[in-house]
C-alpha positions as CSV (number, residue, x, y, z in Angstrom):
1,X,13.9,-52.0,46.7
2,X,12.6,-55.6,46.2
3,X,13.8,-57.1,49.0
4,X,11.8,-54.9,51.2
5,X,8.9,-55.0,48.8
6,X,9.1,-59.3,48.8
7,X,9.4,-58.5,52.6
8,X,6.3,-56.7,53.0
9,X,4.2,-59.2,51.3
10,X,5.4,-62.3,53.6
11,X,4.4,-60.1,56.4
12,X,0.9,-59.6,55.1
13,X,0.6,-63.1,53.8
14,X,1.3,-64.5,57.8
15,X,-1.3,-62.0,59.0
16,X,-3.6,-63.4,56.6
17,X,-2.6,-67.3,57.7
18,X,-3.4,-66.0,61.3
19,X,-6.8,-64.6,61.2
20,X,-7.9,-67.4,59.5
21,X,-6.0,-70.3,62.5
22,X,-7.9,-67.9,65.1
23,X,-11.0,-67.8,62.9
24,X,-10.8,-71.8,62.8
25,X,-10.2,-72.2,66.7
26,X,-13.1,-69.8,68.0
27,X,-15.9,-72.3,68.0
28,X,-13.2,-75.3,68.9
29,X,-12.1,-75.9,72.8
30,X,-8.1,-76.0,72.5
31,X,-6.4,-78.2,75.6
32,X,-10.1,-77.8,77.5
33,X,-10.2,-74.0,77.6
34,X,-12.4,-72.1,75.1
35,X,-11.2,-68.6,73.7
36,X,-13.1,-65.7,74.7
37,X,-14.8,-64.0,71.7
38,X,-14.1,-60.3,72.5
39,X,-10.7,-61.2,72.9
40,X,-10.9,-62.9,69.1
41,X,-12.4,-59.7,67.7
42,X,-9.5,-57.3,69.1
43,X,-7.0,-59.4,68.0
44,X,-8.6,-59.5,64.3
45,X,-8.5,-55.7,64.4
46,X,-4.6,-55.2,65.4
47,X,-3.6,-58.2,62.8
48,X,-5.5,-56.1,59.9
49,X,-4.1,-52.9,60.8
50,X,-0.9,-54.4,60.6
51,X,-1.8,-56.2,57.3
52,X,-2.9,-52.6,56.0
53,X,0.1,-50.6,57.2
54,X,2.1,-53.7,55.9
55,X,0.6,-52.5,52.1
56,X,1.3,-48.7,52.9
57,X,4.6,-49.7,52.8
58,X,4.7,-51.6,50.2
59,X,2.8,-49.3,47.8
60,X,5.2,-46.3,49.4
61,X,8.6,-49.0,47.9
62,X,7.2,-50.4,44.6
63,X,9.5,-49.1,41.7
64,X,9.4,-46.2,39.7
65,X,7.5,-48.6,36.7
66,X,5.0,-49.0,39.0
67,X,3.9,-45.6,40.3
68,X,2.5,-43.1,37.6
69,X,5.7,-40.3,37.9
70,X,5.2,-36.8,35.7
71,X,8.6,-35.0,35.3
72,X,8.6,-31.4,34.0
73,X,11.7,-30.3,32.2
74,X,11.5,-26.5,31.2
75,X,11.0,-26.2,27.8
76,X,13.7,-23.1,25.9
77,X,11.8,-20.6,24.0
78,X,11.6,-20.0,20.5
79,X,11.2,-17.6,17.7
80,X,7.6,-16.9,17.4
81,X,5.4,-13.6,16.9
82,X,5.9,-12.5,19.9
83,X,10.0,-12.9,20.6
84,X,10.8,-12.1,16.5
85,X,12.5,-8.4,16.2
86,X,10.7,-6.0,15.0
87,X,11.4,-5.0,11.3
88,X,13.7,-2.2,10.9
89,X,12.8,1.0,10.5
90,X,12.6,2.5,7.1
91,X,13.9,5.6,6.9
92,X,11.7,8.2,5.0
93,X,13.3,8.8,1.6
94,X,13.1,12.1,-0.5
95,X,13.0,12.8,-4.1
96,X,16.0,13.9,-5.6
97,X,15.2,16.0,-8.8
98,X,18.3,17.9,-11.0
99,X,16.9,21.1,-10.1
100,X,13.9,22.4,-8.1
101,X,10.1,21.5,-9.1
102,X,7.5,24.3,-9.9
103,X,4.7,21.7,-9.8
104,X,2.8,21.6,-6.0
105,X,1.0,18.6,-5.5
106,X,-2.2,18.1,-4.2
107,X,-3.2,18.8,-0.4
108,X,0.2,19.7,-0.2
109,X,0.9,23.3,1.5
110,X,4.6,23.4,-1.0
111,X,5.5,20.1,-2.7
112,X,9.1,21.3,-1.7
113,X,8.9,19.8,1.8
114,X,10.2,16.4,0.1
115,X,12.1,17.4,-2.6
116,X,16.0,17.5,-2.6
117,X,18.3,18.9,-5.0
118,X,20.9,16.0,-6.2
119,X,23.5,17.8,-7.9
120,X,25.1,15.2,-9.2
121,X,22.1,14.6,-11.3
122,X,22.8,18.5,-12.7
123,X,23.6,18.2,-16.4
124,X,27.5,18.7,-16.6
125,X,29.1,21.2,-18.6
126,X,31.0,20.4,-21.1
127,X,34.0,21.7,-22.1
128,X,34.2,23.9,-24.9
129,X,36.5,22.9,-27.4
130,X,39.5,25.0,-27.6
131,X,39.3,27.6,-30.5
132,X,42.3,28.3,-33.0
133,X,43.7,31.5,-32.8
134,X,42.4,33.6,-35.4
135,X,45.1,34.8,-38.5
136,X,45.1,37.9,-39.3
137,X,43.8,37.8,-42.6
138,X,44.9,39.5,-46.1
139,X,41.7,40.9,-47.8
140,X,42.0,41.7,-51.2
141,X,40.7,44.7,-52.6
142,X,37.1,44.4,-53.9
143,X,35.5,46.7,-56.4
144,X,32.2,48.0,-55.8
145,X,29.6,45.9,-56.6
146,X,26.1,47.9,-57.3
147,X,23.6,47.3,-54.9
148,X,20.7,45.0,-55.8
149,X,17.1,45.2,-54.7
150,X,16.5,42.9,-52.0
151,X,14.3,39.8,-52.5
152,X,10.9,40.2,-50.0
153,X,11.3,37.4,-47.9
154,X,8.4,34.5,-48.2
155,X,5.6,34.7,-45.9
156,X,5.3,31.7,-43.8
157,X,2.0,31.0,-42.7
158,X,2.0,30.2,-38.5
159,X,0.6,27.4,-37.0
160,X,-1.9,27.4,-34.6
161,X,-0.1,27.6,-31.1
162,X,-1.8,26.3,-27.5
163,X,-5.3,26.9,-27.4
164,X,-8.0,27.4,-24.6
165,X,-10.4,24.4,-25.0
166,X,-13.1,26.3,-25.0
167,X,-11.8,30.1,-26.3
168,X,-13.2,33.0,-25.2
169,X,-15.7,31.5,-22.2
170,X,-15.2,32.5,-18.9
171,X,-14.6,29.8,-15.6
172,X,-17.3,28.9,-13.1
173,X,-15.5,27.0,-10.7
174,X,-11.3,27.1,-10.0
175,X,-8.7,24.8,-9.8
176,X,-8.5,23.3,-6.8
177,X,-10.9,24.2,-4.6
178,X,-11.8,22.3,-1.7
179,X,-15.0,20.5,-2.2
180,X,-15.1,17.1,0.6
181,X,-18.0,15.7,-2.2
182,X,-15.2,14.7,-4.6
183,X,-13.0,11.5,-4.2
184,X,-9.9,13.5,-4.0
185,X,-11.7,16.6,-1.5
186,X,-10.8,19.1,-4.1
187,X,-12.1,20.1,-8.0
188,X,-9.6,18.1,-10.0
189,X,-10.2,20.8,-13.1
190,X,-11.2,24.6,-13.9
191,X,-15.1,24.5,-15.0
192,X,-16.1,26.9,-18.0
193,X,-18.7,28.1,-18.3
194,X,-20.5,27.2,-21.6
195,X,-23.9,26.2,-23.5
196,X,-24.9,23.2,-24.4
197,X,-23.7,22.5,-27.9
198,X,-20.4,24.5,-27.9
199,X,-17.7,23.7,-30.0
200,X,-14.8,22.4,-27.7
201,X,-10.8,22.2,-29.6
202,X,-7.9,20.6,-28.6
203,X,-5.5,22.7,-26.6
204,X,-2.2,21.7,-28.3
205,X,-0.9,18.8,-31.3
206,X,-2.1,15.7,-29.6
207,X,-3.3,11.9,-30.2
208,X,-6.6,11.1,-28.9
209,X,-6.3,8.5,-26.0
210,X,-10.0,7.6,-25.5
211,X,-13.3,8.8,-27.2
212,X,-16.2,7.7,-24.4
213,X,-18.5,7.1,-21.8
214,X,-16.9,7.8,-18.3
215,X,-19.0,7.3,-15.4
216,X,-19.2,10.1,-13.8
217,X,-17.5,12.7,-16.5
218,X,-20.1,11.7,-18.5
219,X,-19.0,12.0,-22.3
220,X,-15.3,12.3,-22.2
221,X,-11.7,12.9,-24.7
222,X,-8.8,12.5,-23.1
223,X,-5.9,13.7,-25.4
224,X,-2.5,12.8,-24.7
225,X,-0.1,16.3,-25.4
226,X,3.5,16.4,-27.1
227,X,4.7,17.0,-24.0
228,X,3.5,13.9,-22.5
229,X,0.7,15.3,-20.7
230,X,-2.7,14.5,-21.0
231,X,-5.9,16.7,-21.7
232,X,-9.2,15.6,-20.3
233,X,-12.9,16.7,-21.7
234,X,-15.6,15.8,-19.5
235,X,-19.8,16.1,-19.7
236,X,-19.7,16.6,-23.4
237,X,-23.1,16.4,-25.5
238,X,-21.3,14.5,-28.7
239,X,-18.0,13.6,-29.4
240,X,-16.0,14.5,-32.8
241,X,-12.9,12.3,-32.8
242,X,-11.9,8.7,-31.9
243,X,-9.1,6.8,-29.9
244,X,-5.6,7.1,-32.0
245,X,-6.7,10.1,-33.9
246,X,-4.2,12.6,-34.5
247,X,-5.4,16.3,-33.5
248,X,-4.1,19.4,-33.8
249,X,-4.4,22.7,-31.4
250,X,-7.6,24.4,-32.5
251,X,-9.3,21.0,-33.9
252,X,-12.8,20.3,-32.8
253,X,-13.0,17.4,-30.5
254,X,-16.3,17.6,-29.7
255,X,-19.7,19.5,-27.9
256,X,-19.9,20.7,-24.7
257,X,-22.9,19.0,-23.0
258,X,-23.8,17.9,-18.8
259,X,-23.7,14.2,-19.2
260,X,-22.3,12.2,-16.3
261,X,-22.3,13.9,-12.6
262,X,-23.0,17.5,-13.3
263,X,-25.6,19.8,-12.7
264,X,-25.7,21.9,-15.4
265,X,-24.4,22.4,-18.8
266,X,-20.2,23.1,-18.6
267,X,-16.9,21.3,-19.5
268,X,-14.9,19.9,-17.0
269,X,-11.6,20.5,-18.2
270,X,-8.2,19.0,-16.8
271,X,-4.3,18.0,-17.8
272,X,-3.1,15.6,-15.8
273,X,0.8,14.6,-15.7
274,X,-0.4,10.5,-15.5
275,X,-3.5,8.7,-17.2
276,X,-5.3,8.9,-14.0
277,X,-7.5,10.5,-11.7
278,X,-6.1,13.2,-9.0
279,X,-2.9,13.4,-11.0
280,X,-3.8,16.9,-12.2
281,X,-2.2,20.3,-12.2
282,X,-3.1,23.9,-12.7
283,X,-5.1,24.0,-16.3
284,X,-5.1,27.8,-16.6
285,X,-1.4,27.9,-15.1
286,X,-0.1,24.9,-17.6
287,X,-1.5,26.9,-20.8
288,X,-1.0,29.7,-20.3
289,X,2.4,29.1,-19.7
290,X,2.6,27.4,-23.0
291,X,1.0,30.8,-24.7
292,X,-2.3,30.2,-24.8
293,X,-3.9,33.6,-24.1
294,X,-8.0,33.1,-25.5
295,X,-9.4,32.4,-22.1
């Protein structure tokens, strides 16, 4: 490559050398004979197309250093967004329970759909120990004993059982009912329908949670149950006990009122199964099933 790019370059350099002898002879006579000038300027043009073509060629044989050169290589993918696999798919799981649920959730046509019966989460029986044969027994004669007045047995006096929060007054406005107005698009609670100023007891032996303002419920008590559940009062006019208070069913907990969102004087009455809102079940259903029977 640079021999014929060293020879390229003589070959332009002589061209060069002879444009400028003929330039130098055109105005001198040479052996008594003077060169014709349209001879001069043809011979000009052929030596600098020469000289031209000459650096074509040499431009066209200059090494790779010389000439800008641009090699694409394909490049090999990677992981990205786009070429990662997609997550698995996570198979829907279902509830297993030791026996079947009574409880329907809400917006749920049968809270059954999703529950499965594990039955090796079904209390075992245990076996009974085995029992000694019994021996027959010798009974000795007994004499006659006279018969003595039997003692009256002591009166025990019964304590209050499950109470209606608000006994005796009727309901305005059912359990569940579909109203879109509400956050969860149905009435969380039963309404009853009361005065201002009536007395309102707790339902069962609880421990008062919170004694206060709630937004929206207005006034509220929210009593936790000995079962665990909880017991919510809302829209009351005054309030009658105080967080960590220990109640009992039948104690007053307060006044019904219409404080909060309500457009009338009622309680809002609830039990949830969790401290918080929508986690709610059937009032009416949930006492009376524990015996309460002064709706």
């Amino acid at each position: 490559m640079r021999t014929l790019s060293d020879a390229a370059r003589r070959l332009a350099r002589s061209a060069a050398d002879t444009l400028q002898s003929r330039s130098a002879t055109s105005s001198v006579l040479s052996g008594g004979f003077r060169l014709d000038a349209a001879g001069l300027r043809k011979h000009r043009a052929t030596v600098a197309s020469g000289g031209v073509a000459a650096l074509a060629l040499g431009a066209l044989l200059m090494p790779g250093h010389a000439a800008a050169q641009t090699t694409v290589r394909p490049t090999i993918p990677g992981s990205s967004v786009f070429t990662a696999a997609a997550a698995p798919h996570q198979e829907e799981r279902l509830v297993q329970v030791g026996e079947p649920s009574t409880y329907k959730q809400p917006r749920s046509a049968s809270a059954q759909d999703a529950v499965g019966v594990a039955h090796n989460l079904a209390p075992a029986e245990q076996p009974q120990p085995a029992q000694p044969a019994a021996q027959p027994q010798q009974q000795a004669p007994q004499q006659a004993q006279p018969q003595q007045p039997a003692a009256p047995a002591p009166q025990q006096q019964s304590a209050p059982g499950w109470s209606s929060p608000a006994p005796g007054a009727p309901t305005s406005n059912p359990y569940h009912r579909i109203n879109h107005s509400y956050a969860a698009g149905f009435h969380t609670g039963v309404d009853f329908a009361v005065r201002t100023g009536t007395p309102l007891v707790s339902v069962g032996d609880a421990t008062v949670v919170s004694a206060g303002w709630a937004g929206a419920y207005g006034n509220q008590v929210v009593l936790k149950l000995s079962d665990g559940h909880f017991a919510q009062y809302a829209h009351m006019s005054k309030l009658a006990v105080h967080a960590g208070q220990h109640v009992h069913a039948g104690d007053r907990v307060g006044l019904s009122g219409s404080t909060g969102n309500s457009t009338g004087p009622h309680l809002h009455f609830e039990i949830r199964t969790a401290n918080r809102y929508g986690a709610v079940i059937d009032p009416i259903a949930y006492l009376s099933a524990h015996g309460a029977t002064n709706f």
